[in-house]
ZATILO-403943 format. One line per 5 residues: number of its first residue (from 1); their letters; for each residue x, y, z of C-alpha. Coordinates in steps of 0.05 Angstrom, whole numbers, plus 5000, padded with zeros to 4 digits. Example, Ala and Ser with C-alpha at 12.3 -4.5 7.8 and 13.67 -1.06 7.14 Angstrom:
1> AS> 5246/4910/5156 | 5273/4979/5143
% end
This chain:
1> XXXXX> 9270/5558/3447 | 9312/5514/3408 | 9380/5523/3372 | 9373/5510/3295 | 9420/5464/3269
6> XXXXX> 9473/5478/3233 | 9465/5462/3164 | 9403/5507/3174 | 9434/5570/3193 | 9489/5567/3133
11> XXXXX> 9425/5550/3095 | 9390/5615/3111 | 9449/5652/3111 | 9461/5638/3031 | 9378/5654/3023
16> XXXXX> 9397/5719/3048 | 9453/5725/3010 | 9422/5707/2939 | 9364/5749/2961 | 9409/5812/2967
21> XXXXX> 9446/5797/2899 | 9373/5790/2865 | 9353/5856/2890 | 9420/5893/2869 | 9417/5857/2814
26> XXXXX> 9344/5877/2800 | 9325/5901/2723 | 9279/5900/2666 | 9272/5818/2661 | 9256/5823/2741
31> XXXXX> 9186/5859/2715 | 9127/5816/2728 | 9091/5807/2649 | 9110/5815/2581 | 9109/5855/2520
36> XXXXX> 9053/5839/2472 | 9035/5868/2402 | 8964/5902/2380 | 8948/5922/2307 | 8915/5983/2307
41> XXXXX> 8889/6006/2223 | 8954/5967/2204 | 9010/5986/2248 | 9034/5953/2301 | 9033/5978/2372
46> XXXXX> 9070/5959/2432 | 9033/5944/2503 | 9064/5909/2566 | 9020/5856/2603 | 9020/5834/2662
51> XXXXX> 8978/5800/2721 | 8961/5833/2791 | 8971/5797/2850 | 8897/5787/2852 | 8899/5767/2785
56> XXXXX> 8871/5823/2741 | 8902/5824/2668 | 8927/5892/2660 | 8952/5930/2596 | 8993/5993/2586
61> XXXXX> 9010/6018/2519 | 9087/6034/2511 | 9089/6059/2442 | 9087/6044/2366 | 9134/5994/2342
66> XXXXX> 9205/6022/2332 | 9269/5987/2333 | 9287/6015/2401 | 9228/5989/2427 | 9244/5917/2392
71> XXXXX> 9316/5926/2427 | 9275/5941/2484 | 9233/5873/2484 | 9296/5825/2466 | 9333/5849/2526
76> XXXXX> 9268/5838/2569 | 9258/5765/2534 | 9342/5759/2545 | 9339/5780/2617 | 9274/5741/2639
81> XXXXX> 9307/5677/2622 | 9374/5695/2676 | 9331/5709/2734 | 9282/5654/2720 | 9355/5619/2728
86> XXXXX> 9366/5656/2787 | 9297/5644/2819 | 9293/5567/2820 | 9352/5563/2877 | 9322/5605/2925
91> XXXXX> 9258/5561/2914 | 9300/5508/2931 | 9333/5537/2993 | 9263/5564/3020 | 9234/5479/3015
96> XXXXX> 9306/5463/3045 | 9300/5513/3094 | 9228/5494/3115 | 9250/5419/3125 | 9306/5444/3167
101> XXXXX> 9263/5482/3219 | 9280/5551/3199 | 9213/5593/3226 | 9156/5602/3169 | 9109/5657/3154
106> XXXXX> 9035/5639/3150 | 9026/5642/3069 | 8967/5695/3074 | 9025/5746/3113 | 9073/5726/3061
111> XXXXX> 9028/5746/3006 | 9031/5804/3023 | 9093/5818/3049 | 9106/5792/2976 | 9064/5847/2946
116> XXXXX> 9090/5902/2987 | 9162/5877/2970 | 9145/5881/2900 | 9115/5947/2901 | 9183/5970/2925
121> XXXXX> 9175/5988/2995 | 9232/5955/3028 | 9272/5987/2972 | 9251/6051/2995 | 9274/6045/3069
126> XXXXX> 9209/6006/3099 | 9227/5975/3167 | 9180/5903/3185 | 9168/5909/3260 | 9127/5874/3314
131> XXXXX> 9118/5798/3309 | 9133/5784/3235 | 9194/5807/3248 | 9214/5769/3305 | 9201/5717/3270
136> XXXXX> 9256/5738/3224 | 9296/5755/3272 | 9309/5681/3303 | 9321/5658/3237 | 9370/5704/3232
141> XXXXX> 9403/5688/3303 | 9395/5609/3289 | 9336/5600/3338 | 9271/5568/3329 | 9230/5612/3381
146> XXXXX> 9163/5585/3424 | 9112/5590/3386 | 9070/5629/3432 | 9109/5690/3413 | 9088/5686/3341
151> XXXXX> 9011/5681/3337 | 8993/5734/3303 | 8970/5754/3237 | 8988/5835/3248 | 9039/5864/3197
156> XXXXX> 9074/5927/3223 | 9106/5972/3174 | 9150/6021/3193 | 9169/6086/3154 | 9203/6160/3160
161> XXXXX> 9165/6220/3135 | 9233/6243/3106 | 9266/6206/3060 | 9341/6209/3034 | 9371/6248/2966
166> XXXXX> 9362/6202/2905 | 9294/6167/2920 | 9253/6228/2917 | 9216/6211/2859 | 9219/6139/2874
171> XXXXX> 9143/6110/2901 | 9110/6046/2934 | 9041/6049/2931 | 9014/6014/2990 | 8939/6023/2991
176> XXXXX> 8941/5999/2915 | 8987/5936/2933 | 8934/5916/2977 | 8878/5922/2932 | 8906/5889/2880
181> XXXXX> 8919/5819/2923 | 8846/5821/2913 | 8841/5796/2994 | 8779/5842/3012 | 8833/5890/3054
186> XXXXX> 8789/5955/3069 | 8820/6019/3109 | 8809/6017/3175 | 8769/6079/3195 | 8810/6135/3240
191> XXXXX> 8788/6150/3307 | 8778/6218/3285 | 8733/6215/3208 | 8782/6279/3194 | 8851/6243/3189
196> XXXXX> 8870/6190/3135 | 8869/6116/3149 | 8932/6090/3184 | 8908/6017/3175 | 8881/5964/3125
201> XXXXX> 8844/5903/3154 | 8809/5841/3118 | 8740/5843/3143 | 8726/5778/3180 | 8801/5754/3191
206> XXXXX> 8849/5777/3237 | 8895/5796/3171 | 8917/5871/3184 | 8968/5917/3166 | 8987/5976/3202
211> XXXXX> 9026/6028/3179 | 9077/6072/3234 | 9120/6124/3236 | 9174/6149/3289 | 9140/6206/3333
216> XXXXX> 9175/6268/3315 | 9149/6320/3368 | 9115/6302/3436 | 9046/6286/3440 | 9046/6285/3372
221> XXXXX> 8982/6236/3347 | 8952/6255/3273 | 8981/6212/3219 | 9031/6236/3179 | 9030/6227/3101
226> XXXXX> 9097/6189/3079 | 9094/6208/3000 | 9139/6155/2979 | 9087/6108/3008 | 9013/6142/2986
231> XXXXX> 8994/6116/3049 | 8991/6159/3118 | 9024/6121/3186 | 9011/6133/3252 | 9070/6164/3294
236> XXXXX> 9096/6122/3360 | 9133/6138/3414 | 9199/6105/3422 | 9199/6072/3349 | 9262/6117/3321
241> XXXXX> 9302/6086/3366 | 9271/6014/3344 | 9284/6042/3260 | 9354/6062/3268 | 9398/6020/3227
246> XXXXX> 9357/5961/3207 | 9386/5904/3171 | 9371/5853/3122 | 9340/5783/3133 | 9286/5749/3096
251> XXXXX> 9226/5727/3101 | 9217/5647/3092 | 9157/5624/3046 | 9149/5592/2975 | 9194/5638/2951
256> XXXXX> 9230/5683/2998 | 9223/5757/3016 | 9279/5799/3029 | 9259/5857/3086 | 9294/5902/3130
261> XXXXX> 9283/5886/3207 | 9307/5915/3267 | 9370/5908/3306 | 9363/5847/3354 | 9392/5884/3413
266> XXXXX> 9349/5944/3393 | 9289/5902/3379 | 9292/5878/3454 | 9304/5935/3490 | 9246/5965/3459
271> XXXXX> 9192/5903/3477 | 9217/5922/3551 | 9196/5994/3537 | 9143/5999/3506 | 9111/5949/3562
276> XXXXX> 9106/5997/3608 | 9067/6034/3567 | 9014/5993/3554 | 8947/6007/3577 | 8929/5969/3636
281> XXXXX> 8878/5932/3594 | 8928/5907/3548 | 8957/5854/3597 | 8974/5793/3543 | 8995/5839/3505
286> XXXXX> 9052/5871/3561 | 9063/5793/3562 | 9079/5774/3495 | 9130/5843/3502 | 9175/5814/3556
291> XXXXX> 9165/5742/3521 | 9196/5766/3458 | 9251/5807/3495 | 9266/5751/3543 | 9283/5700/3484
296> XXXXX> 9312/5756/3448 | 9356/5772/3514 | 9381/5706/3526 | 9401/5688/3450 | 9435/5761/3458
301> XXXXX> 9467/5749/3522 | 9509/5680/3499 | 9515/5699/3436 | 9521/5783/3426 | 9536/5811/3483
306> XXXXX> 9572/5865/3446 | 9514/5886/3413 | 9464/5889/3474 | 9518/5940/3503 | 9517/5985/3445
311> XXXXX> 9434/5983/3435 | 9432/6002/3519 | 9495/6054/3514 | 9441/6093/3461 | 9390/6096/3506
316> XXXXX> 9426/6122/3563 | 9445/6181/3514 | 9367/6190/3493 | 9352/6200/3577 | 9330/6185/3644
321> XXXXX> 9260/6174/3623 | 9285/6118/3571 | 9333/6088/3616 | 9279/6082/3674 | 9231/6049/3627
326> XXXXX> 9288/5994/3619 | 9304/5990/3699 | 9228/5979/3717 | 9214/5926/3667 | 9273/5888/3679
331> XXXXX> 9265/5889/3763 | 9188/5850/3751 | 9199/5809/3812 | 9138/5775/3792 | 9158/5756/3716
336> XXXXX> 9165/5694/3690 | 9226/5712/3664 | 9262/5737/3736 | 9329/5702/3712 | 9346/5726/3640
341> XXXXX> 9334/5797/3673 | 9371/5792/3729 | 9431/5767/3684 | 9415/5828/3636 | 9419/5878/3692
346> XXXXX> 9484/5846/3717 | 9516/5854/3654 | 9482/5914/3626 | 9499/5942/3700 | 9435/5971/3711
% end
């Protein structure tokens, strides 16, 4: 694990800033296409065009040709030519960023991170979790992590079955994002034929997506239908506490994603959880867990000690169970990672 330099970190720290203004700043020129004219028996008829990500040439009609509609198009043509002005820096930043050792997504998972971005998913409160975004994650902190925590083509999406006031009619399409990369992703058949597919796989590649959702009663293991989404996600154990109060960072490829990730602290604290639930079968897995936390953990421990304190002091108010989940995985006297625990326990007073 190696400290990025400094020029990198201000680097990424202005991607994520233009990134955020682009997205408040988002509008009719942001649309992907552009109007186009039909005559139809003499009289002219407005469509918009544009390209899927898999590249399919859509159509839909707008209406007959009106001088709203022409007001319409000239502040579309207007606007397109701003954020083509706006996009060309952040291209810049992302080839700056890459030369600078900032961490890099593998272009198939940024395609479509892209496309789920796009459909308006992280608009819409979707969390990135597992290693995609720990990869974020140590751009965010400054840190180029060992790059056997990252091998992995899995994209975990995290959503909430309710949703707050004002988005309600607001929806991301997730099943139809995916098709329309034009990748070969097919659902990924439920254990039980009865219950909607949680899960979208490339057949032949390791490419997946998998689709979760906090569990919100014990035991609790049919999917649950998040509208905003059309797309079901399987409910977890333990990942509310991951969701709460994500933040932004982005997502370095060819042209930068902005995403919402996890807390660092929070992000941690929940690898040591959740490996000791693992099934005892699932050994590298439990071991790419405490790998992630322990990098995590010692960035943390240096650097935000304030913040590990506040992601611990809400799981000693969730219970005994959490907080004994925490103990056990720390006190490994046969990890690999003894030291950074033993210094997290001392501090964390455990």
């Amino acid at each position: 694990m190696n400290r990025l330099p400094l020029e990198t970190q201000t680097l990424y720290a202005e991607f994520v800033e233009q990134l955020t203004a682009l997205e408040a700043q988002r509008a009719i020129g942001h649309l992907p296409g552009c109007f186009t004219l039909k005559t139809v028996k003499g009289i002219d008829y407005y469509y918009y065009q544009h390209t899927d990500p898999g590249g399919a040439v859509r159509q839909i009609y707008i209406g007959r040709k009106s001088g709203d509609l022409d007001r319409l198009v000239q502040a579309h043509r207007l606007q397109r030519e701003y954020f083509a002005s706006d996009v060309e820096p952040i291209q810049r930043l992302c080839a700056q960023l890459r030369i600078g050792g900032a961490l890099v997504t593998d272009s198939s998972v940024g395609r479509v991170l892209k496309a789920l971005a796009d459909s308006g998913v992280f608009h819409l409160d979707g969390v990135l979790l597992g290693t995609q975004a720990f990869i974020v994650l140590g751009n965010l902190l400054g840190f180029q992590w060992e790059k056997a925590a990252l091998r992995t083509q899995d994209i975990d999406l995290g959503g909430r079955a309710n949703m707050s006031l004002g988005l309600c009619d607001v929806q991301a399409n997730i099943p139809k994002a995916l098709e329309g990369l034009q990748m070969g992703f097919l659902p990924v058949p439920s254990m039980n034929p009865r219950d909607p597919v949680t899960s979208f796989k490339v057949r032949g590649h390791s490419l997946r997506v998998d689709l979760l959702t906090p569990e919100k009663r014990s035991a609790q293991d049919r999917p649950v239908y998040i509208r905003r989404f059309q797309a079901a996600a399987q409910p977890l154990r333990f990942l509310d506490y991951l969701m709460e109060g994500p933040v932004k960072g982005a997502v370095v490829d060819g042209g930068g994603i902005l995403v919402n990730v996890p807390q660092p602290a929070r992000f941690a604290l929940h690898k040591l959880i959740i490996s000791r639930e693992r099934e005892v079968t699932a050994h590298s897995k439990v071991q790419k867990d405490l790998f992630q936390a322990a990098q995590l953990l010692a960035v943390l421990l240096e650097e935000r000690p304030g913040d590990l304190r506040l992601a611990w002091e809400a799981i000693q108010k969730l219970g005994p169970g959490w907080v004994k989940r925490v103990r056990e995985a720390l006190s490994n006297t046969s990890s690999p990672h003894r030291e950074i625990f033993d210094r997290t326990k001392t501090m964390l007073k455990i």
